[in-house]
N, C-alpha and C positions, 0 to 999 in steps of 0.2 A: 263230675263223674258220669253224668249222664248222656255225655255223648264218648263216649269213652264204655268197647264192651269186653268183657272177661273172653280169652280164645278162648275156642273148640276142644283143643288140648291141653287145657287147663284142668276141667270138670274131672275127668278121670286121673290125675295127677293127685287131686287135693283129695279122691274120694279113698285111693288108695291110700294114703296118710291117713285119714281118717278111721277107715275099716282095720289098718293097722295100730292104733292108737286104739283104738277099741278091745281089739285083741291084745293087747298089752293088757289092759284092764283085767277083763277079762281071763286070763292065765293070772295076773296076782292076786285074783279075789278067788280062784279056785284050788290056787297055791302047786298054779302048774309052772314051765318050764320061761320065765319073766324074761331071759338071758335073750333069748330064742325071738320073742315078740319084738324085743328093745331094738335086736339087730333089725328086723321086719321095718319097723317103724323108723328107724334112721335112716335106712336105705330111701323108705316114700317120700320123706320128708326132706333129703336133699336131691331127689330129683324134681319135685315140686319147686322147693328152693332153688332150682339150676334154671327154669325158665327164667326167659328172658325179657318176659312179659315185668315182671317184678323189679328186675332193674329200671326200667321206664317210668314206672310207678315211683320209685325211689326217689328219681330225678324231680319228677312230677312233685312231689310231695303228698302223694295221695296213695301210696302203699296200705298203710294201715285201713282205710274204709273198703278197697276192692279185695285185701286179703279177706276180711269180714265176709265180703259180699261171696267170694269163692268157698269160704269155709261153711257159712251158711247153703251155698247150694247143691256141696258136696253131703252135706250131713242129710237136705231133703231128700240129694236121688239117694242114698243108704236107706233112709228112714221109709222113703215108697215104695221102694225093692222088695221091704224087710213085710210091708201091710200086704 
């Protein structure tokens, strides 16, 4: 994995998934409009899932540890935005 690096256009893919998945939350724990989020976060989450970056990774056998590593660096830029 270490000579192997997550694209450029990946970060923003996985952060919108995230910031949506969030808002999901967010709307059910305030017992706002969950329908609304769900579509939000479907949407992120299959065009994250459309890169093509992930197919390569599948082949590779090594999907599972660079989605981690994309999930986690997407939740950082959120979480630095957010400080």
């Amino acid at each position: 994995m270490a000579d192997v690096e997550l694209p450029a256009d990946l970060l923003p893919l996985h952060v919108a998934a995230v910031r949506a998945d969030r808002a999901m939350t967010t709307a059910r724990e305030a017992g706002g409009d969950v329908e609304a989020a769900r579509e939000e976060y479907l949407a992120a989450a299959a065009a994250l899932e459309a890169h093509s970056f992930w197919e390569e990774r599948r082949r590779a056998g090594d999907r599972h540890a660079f989605w981690q590593a994309s999930f986690d660096a997407a939740k950082a830029a959120l979480d630095s935005a957010a400080a």
